[in-house]
C-alpha positions in Angstrom: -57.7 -13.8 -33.1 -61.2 -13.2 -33.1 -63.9 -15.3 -32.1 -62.3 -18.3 -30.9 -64.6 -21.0 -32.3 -64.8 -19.5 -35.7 -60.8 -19.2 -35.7 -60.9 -22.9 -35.7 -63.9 -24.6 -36.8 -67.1 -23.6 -39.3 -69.5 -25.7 -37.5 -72.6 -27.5 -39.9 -75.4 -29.6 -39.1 -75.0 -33.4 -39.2 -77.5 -35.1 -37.1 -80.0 -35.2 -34.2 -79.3 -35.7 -30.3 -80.5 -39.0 -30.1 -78.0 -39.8 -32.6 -75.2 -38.2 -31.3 -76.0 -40.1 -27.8 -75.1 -43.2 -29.1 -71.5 -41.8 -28.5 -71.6 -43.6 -24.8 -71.4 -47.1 -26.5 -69.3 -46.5 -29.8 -67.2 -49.1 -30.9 -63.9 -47.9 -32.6 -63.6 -49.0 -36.3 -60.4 -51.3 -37.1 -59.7 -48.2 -39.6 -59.3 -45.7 -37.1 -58.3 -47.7 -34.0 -54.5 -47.5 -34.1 -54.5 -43.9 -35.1 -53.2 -41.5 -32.6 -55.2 -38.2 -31.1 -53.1 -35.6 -33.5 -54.2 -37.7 -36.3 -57.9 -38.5 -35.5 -57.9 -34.7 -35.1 -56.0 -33.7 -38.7 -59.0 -36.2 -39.9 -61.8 -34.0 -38.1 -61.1 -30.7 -39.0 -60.1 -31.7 -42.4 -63.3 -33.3 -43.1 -65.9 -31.1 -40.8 -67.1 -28.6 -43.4 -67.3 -31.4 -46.1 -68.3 -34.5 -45.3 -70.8 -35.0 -42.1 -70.6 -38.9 -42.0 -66.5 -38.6 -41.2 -66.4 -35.8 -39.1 -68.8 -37.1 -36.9 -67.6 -40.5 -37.3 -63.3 -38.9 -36.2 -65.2 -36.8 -33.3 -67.0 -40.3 -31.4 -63.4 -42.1 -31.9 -62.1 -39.4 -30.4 -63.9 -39.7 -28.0 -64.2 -42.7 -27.1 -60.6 -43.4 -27.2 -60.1 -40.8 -24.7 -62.3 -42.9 -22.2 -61.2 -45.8 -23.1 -57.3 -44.5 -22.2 -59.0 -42.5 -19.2 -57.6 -39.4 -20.1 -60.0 -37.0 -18.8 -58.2 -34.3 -21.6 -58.5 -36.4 -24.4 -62.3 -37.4 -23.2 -63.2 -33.5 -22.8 -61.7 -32.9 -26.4 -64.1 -35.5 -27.8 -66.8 -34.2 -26.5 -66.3 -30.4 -27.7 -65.7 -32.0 -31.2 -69.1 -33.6 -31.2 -70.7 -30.2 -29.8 -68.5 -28.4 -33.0 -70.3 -31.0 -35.1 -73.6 -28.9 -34.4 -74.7 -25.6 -36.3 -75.0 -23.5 -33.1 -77.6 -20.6 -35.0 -79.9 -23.9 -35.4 -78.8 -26.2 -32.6 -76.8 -24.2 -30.0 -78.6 -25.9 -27.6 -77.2 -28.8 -28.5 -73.7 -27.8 -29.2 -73.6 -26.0 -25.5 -74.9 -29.9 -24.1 -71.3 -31.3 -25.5 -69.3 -28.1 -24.5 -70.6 -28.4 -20.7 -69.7 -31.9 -20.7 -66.7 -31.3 -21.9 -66.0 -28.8 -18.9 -67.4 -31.3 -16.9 -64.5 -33.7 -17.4 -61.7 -31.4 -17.0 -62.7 -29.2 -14.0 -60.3 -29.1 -11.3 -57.1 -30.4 -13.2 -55.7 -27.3 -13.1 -54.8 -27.5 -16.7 -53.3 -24.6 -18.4 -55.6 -24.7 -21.6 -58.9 -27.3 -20.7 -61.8 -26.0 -19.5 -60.8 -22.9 -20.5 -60.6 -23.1 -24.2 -64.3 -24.7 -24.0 -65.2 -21.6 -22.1 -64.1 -19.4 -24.8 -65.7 -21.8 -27.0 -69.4 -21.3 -25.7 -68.8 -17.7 -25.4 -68.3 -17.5 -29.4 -71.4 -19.9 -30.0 -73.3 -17.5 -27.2 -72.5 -14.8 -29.7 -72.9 -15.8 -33.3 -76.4 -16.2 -31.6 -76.7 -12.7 -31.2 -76.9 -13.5 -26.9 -74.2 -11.1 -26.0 -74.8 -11.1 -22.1 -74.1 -14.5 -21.6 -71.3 -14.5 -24.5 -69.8 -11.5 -21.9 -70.3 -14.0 -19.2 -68.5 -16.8 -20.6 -65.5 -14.6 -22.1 -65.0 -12.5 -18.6 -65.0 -16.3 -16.5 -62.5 -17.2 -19.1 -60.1 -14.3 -18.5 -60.0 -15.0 -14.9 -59.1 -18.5 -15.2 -56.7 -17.3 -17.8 -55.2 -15.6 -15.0 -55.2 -17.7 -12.6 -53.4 -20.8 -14.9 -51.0 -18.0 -16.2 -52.3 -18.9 -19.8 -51.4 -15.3 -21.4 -52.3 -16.0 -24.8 -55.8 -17.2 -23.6 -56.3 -14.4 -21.6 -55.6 -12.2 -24.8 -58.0 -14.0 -26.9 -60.8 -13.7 -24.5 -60.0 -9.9 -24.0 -60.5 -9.5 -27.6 -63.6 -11.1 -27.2 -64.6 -8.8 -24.9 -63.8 -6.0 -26.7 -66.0 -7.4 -29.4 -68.4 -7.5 -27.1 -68.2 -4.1 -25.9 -68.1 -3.1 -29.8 -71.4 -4.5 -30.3 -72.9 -3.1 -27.7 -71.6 0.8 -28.8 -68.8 1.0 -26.0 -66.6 2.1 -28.6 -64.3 4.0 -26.3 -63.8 1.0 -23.8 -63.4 -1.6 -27.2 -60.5 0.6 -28.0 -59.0 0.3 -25.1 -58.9 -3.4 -25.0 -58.2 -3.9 -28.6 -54.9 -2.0 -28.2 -53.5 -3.7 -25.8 -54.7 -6.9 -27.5 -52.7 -5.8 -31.2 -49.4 -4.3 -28.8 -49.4 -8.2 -27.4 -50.0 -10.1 -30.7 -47.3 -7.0 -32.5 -44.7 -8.4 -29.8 -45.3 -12.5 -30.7 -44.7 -11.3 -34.5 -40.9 -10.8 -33.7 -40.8 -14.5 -33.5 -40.9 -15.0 -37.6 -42.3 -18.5 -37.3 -45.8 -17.4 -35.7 -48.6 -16.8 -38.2 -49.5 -13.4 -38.7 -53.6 -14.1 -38.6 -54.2 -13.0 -35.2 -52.8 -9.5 -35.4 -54.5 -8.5 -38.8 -57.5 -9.5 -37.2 -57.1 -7.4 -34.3 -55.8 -5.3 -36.5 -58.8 -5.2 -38.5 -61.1 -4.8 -35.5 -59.1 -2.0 -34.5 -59.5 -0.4 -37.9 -63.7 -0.2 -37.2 -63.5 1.1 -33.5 -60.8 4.2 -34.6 -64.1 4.7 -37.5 -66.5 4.3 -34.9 -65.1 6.9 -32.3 -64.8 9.2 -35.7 -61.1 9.0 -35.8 -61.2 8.3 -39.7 -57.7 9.6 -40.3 -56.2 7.0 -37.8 -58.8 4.1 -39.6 -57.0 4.8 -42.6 -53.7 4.6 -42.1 -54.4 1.3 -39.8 -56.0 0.2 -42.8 -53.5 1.1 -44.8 -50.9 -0.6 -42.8 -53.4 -4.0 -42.9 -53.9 -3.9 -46.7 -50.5 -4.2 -47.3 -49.7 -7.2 -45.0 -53.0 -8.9 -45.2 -51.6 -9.2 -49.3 -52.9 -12.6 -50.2 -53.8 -14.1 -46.9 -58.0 -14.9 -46.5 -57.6 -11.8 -44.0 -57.5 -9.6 -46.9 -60.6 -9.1 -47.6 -61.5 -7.7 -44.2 -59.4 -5.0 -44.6 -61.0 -4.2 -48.2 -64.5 -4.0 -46.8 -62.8 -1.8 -44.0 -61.8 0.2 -47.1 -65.0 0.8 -49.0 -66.5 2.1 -45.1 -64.0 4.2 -45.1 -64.6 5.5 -48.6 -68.5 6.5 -47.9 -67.0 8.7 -44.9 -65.0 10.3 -47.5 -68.0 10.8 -49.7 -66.4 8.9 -52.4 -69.6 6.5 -52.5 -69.5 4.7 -56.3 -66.0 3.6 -55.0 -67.5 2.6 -51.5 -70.4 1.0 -53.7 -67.9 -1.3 -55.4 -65.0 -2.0 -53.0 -67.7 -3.1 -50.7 -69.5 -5.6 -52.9 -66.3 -7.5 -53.9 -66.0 -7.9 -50.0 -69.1 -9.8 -49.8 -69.0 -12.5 -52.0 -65.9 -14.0 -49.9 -68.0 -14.4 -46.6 -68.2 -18.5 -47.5 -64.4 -18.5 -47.9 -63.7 -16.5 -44.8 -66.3 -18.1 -42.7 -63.3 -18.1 -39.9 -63.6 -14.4 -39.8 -66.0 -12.7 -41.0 -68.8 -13.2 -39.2 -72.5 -11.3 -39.0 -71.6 -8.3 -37.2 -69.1 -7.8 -41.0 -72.0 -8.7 -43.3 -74.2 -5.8 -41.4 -71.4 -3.5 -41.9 -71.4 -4.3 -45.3 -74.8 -4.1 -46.3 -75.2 -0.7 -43.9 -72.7 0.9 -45.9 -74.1 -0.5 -49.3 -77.4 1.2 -48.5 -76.4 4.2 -47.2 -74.2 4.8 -50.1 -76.6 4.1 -52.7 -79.1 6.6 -50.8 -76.5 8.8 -51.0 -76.3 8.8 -54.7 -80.2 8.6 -54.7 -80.6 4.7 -55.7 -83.7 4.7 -53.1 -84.6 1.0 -54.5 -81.0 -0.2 -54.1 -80.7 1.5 -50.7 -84.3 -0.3 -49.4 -82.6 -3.8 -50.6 -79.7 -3.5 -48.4 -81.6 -2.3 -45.2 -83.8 -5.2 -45.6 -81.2 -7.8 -46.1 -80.5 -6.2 -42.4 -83.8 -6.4 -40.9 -84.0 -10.4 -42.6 -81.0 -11.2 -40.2 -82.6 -9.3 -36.9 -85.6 -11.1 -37.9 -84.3 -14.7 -38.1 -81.6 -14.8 -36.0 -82.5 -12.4 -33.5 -78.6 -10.5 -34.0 -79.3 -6.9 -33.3 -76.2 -4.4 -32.8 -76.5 -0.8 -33.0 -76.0 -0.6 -37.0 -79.4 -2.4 -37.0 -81.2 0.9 -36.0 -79.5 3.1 -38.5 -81.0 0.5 -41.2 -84.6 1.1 -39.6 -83.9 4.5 -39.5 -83.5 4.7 -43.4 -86.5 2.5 -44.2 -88.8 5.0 -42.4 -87.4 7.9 -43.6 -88.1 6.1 -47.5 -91.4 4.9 -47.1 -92.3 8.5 -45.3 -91.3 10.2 -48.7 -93.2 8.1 -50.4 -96.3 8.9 -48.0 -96.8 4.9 -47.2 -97.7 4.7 -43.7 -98.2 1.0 -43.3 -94.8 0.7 -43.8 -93.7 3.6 -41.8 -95.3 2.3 -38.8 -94.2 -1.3 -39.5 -90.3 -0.3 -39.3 -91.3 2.4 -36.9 -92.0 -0.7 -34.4 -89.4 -2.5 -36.0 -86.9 0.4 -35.0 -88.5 0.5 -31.2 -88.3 -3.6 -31.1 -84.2 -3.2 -32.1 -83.6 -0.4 -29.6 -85.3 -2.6 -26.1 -83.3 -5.3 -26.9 -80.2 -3.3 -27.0 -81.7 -1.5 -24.0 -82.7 -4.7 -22.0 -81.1 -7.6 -22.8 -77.6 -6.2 -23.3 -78.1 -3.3 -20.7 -77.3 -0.9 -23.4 -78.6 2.4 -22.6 -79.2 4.9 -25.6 -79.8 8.2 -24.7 -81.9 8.9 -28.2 -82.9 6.4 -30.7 -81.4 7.9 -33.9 -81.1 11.8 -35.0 -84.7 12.0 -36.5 -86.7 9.9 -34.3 -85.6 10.3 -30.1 -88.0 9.1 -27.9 -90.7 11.8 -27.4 -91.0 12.9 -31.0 -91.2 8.8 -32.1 -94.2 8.6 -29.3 -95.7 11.8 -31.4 -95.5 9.9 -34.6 -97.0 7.1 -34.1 -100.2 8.8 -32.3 -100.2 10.6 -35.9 -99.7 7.0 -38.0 -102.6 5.8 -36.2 -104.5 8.5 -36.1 -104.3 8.7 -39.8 -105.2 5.4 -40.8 -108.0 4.7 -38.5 -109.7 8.1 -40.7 -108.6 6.1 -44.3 -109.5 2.7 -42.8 -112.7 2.6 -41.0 -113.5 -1.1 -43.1 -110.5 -2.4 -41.2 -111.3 -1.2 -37.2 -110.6 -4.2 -36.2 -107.3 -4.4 -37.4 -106.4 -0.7 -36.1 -108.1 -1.7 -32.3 -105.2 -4.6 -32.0 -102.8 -2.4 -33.8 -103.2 0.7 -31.5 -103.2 -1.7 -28.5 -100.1 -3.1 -29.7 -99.0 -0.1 -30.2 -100.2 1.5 -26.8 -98.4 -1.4 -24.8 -95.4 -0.1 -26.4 -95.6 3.6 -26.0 -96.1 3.0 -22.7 -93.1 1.3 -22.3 -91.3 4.1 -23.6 -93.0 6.9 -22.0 -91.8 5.1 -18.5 -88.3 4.7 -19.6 -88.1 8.0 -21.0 -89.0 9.4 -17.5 -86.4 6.6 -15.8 -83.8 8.1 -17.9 -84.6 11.7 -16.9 -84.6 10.6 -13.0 -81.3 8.7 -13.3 -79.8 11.6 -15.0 -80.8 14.1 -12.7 -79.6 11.7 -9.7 -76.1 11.3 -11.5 -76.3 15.0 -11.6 -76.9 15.6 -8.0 -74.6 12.4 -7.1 -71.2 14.4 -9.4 -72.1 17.8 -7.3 -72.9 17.4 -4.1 -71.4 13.9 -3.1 -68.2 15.5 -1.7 -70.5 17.6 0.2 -73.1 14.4 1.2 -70.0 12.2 2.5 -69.0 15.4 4.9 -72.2 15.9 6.6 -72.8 12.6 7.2 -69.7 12.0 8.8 -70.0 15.2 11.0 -73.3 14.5 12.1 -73.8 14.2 15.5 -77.2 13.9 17.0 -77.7 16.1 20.5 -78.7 12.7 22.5 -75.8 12.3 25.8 -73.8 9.2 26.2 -76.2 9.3 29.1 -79.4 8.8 27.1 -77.9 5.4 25.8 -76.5 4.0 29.2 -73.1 4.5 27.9 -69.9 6.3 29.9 -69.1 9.2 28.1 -65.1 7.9 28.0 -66.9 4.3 26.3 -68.5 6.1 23.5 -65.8 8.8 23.1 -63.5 6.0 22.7 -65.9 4.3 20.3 -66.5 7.4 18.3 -62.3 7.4 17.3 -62.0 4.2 17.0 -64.9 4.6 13.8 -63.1 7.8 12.5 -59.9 5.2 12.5 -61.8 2.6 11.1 -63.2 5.2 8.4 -59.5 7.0 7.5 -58.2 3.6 6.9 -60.8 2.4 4.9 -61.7 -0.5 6.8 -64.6 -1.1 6.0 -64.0 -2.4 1.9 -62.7 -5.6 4.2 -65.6 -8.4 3.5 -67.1 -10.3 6.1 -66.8 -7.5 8.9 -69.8 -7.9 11.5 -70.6 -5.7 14.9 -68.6 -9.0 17.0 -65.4 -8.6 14.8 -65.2 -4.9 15.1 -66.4 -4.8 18.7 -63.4 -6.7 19.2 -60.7 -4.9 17.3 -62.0 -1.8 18.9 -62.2 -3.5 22.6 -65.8 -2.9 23.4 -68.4 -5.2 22.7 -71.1 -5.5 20.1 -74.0 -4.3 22.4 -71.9 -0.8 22.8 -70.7 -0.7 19.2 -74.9 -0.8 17.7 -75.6 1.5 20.3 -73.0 4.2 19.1 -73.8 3.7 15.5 -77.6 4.0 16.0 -77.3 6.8 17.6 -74.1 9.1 16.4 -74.2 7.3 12.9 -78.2 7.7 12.8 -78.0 4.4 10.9 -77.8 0.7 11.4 -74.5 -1.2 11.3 -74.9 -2.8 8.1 -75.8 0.6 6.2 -73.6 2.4 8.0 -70.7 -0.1 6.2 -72.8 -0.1 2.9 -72.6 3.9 2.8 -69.2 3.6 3.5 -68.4 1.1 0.7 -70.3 2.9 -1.8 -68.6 6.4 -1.1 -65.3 4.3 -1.7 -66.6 3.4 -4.8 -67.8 6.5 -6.5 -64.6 8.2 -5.6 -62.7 5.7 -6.9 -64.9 6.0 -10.2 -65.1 9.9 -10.3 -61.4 10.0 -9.8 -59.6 6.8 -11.3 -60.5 5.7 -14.9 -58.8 2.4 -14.5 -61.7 1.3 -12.2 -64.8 2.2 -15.0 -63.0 -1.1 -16.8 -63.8 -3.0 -13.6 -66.7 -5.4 -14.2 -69.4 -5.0 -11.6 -68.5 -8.1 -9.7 -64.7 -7.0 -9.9 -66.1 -3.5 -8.4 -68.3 -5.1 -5.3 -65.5 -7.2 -4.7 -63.0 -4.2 -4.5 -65.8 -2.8 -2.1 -65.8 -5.2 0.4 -69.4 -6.8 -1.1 -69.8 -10.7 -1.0 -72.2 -10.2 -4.2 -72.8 -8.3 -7.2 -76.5 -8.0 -6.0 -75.6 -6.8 -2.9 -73.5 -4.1 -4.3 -75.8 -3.2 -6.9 -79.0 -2.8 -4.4 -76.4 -0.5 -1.9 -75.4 1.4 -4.4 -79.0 2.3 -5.8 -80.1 2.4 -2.3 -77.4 5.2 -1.9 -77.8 6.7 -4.8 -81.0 6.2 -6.2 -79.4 5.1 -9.7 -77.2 1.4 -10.6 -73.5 1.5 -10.9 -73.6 0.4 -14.7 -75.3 3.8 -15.7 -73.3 5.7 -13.3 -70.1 4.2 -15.2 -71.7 4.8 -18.3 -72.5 8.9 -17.1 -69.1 9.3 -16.2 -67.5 8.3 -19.3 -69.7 10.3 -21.7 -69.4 13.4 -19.3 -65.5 13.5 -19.6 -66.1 12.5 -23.2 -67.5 16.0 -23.5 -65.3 17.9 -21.8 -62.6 16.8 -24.2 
């Protein structure tokens, strides 16, 4: 069960757009004319890792077959096989043009599998890309629709996704969680003898890496354990071996890690269902470490740059990346080189702002030798150093050090935004009780005669908004001054008035305060609601928008609700 596409296809190049356009007037062969849907699609999948000319050839039959029948289905299958037909690391572009169309054609039939499948589908190709945001975007759409069409099994497979996701990204405690449910759902569909046991050993196997990664390597073993013996002779197997030879450097037992990893390896081609980048960077993490461990130095160095040659060309960067970095600037320091130092130094801060930006992935150091103050004091030193030994080259140094520069400064200010959102979650956990009190008892000293009011009118008013608080009104969308006005029996005029003035605030952040009080209280007190996404959380709040909800809350709070999460779950991770 784990990425979707790659369950079901291993997608290679066979030609450009402008040929693949030529799908709008395609004339069936004779050959392949009376053949049905099932059998044009045995033909593609049979032939789409080996022979181009065919698969391409089964996919625009497909296809067109589908339109010439009219079956909107059957037309949105075609197109997703001509989009599988392209490599989407080299042509995702491409590949997404067919998916969309393929959406295209089957939105709003209600159908139980189509468009969600091709949702699923672009999320995997978003992925393999290393583009995890919009991979996230893709698999949390497809879980609603899931939902909604009562699909289970979809809904599964695009948790698992997520949780793949989340893995990536180092929300190993939240992967867990999701992965859990997703091997106690695939466990229960193994009781039915006929169903094949792939998806569970991969969740399985998945499972096995997030128990390691929280540093519960007891549990990782005897999951592992439990996988080795049932994956026996199924392409699944492997998986669990490299899960193995992890396993074994934790124990320290590093020639057999050295070995049980590398016979791993070899059976990427084979398993190119399953075991995807994120596996080979495990692999050749462990391989490295390992073989610093038993002071192979030159072995180690391989490895980690077998790492940084996939960052580099295919821009997939996951939190192992940095530990790589982190062992090729700690080499080249012993050996006093500090070209290279500085060159993996930037390669190490280059890894950690795209993990930081474009996956909103926010570190709080980035690794044990080099957090972000003492990396800043390196470099200075690095530079410092070689513009002394390389006065011939100034030129070079000037555009280094400005290179450089632009990037210390970037750090310096996130540094300092870390340290203000931490002390604002700080202030937010101990004094919000208090905050939400005071500004509900405040009362400015202004008479109901100041505002042209009776003092029975704004009385009235006043319970009516204590009501409206106790019951949580507010988290209804849509509410405006006429529509509350009206369930209170007063008009709008009266109902600013008495806000302005008692509430100190307008009617719009008077409701925003309110809804983001709900909020925080449901997240300081409720863990079920820190696996809301952020959408699913403004909706709960009463927010049309996510950017609404998101500018309220760091209106109200001075920090966003993705790092407040993110606070709350390591602070009751440390109080375990």
């Amino acid at each position: 069960m784990r990425k979707v596409a790659q369950l079901l296809i291993s997608i290679l190049l066979l030609q450009t757009i402008s040929g693949l356009a030529q799908e709008k007037s395609f004339i069936i062969p004779d050959s392949l004319r009376a053949l049905s849907y099932e059998a044009l699609s045995t033909k593609f999948y049979k032939v789409l890792r080996t022979n181009d000319e065919h698969a391409s050839l089964y996919a625009k039959a497909y296809l067109q077959k589908g339109k010439d029948e009219k079956k909107p289905i059957e037309t949105a299958i075609g197109y997703s096989f001509i989009g599988y037909t392209f490599n989407e690391k080299t042509h995702l572009k491409e590949q997404l043009i067919f998916l969309d169309s393929a959406i295209n054609v089957c939105k709003g039939l209600n159908h139980q599998r189509y468009p969600l499948f091709f949702y699923i589908a672009k999320g995997a190709s978003y992925e393999d890309n290393g583009n995890f945001k919009k991979a996230l975007d893709n698999f949390l759409y497809a879980v609603e629709l899931a939902k909604n069409v009562k699909n289970r099994h979809l809904e599964v497979v695009s948790n698992h996704n997520i949780a793949l996701v989340k893995r990536k990204l180092g929300k190993y405690k939240e992967a867990k969680s999701i992965l859990q449910k997703c091997l106690d759902y695939e466990e229960a569909r193994l009781l039915d003898k006929d169903q094949d046991p792939s998806p569970y050993l991969l969740t399985l196997s998945e499972l096995v890496n997030i128990y390691r990664l929280n540093s519960q390597i007891d549990s990782a073993y005897a999951l592992n354990n439990k996988g080795l013996k049932m994956s026996k002779g199924t392409l699944s197997e492997s998986l669990f071996e490299l899960n193995e030879g992890i396993l074994q450097y934790y124990r320290r037992e590093y020639r057999k890690a050295i070995d049980k990893i590398e016979t791993s390896i070899p059976n990427k081609e084979k398993l190119s269902y399953f075991y995807e980048d994120y596996n080979l960077i495990n692999a050749l993490l462990y391989l490295g470490k390992s073989h610093e461990e038993i002071s192979d130095k030159e072995k180690a160095t391989y490895y980690f740059k077998k790492i940084d040659s996939i960052a580099e060309t295919i821009n997939y960067i996951v939190p192992e990346t940095k530990s790589a970095y982190l062992g090729l600037i700690n080499h080249y320091k012993s050996l006093g080189n500090k070209n290279q130092q500085l060159f993996y130094i930037n390669r190490l801060l280059y890894s950690d702002s795209i993990l930081n930006n474009n996956y909103r992935y926010l570190s709080d150091k980035l690794n044990k030798d080099y957090d972000t103050p003492e990396l800043l004091r390196a470099k200075e030193a690095l530079i410092a150093d070689l513009e002394e030994k390389h006065n011939s080259s100034s030129l070079s140094v000037i555009v280094l050090s400005i290179i450089l520069g632009i990037g210390g400064i970037f750090l310096v200010v996130f540094y300092r935004k870390q340290k203000r959102y931490q002390q604002r979650f700080e202030e937010l956990i101990n004094a919000q009780d208090k905050e939400v009190e005071s500004e509900k008892t405040l009362v400015p000293k202004e008479t109901s005669k100041a505002i042209g009011i009776s003092e029975d009118i704004v009385n009235s008013i006043l319970k009516s908004l204590d009501e409206f608080e106790h019951t949580q009104g507010y988290i209804e969308a849509n509410i405006t001054t006429s529509s509350l006005a009206s369930q209170f029996k007063t008009n709008s005029k009266y109902l600013s008035k008495v806000i302005n003035t008692y509430k100190q605030k307008s009617f719009i952040h008077y409701t925003n305060d309110l809804r983001i009080e709900f909020i925080i209280d449901k997240l300081k007190n409720e863990n079920k609601y820190r696996l809301y996404t952020i959408k699913a959380l403004a909706s709960e709040a009463g927010f049309n928008t996510t950017e609404a909800f998101s500018k309220s809350f760091y209106k109200k709070t001075g920090i966003y609700p993705s790092y407040f999460i993110k606070q709350l779950e390591k602070k009751e991770e440390s109080q375990k």
